[in-house]
C-alpha positions, 0 to 999 in steps of 0.5 A: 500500500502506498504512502497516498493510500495510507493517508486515505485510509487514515482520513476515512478511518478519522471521518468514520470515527467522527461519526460513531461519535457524534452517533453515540446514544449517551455523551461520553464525559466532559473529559472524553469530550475535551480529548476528542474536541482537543484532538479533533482541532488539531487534526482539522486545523493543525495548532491551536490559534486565536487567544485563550478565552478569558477566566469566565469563558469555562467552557471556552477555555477548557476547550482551548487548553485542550487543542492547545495541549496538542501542539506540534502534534502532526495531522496525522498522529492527531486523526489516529490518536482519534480514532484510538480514543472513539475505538474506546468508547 
C-alpha cells in the first residue's frame, strides 16, 4: 500500500470515527469530550490559534487548553490518536 493510500485510509478511518461519535446514544464525559474536541482541532486545523478565552469563558477555555495541549502534534498522529480514543468508547 502506498504512502497516498495510507493517508486515505487514515482520513476515512478519522471521518468514520467522527461519526460513531457524534452517533453515540449517551455523551461520553466532559473529559472524553475535551480529548476528542482537543484532538479533533488539531487534526482539522493543525495548532491551536486565536487567544485563550478569558477566566469566565469555562467552557471556552477548557476547550482551548485542550487543542492547545496538542501542539506540534502532526495531522496525522492527531486523526489516529482519534480514532484510538472513539475505538474506546
Amino acid at each position: 500500500m502506498g504512502v497516498a493510500s495510507r493517508a486515505m485510509g487514515l482520513v476515512e478511518d478519522f471521518e468514520a470515527a467522527v461519526k460513531r461519535v457524534n452517533g453515540l446514544p449517551r455523551a461520553p464525559s466532559n473529559d472524553v469530550l475535551l480529548r476528542l474536541y482537543g484532538l479533533y482541532k488539531q487534526a482539522t486545523a493543525g495548532d491551536v490559534s486565536g487567544s485563550r478565552p478569558g477566566l469566565t469563558d469555562f467552557k471556552g477555555r477548557a476547550k482551548y487548553d485542550s487543542w492547545s495541549s496538542r501542539k506540534g502534534m502532526s495531522r496525522d498522529e492527531a486523526m489516529q490518536a482519534y480514532i484510538d480514543a472513539a475505538g474506546a468508547l
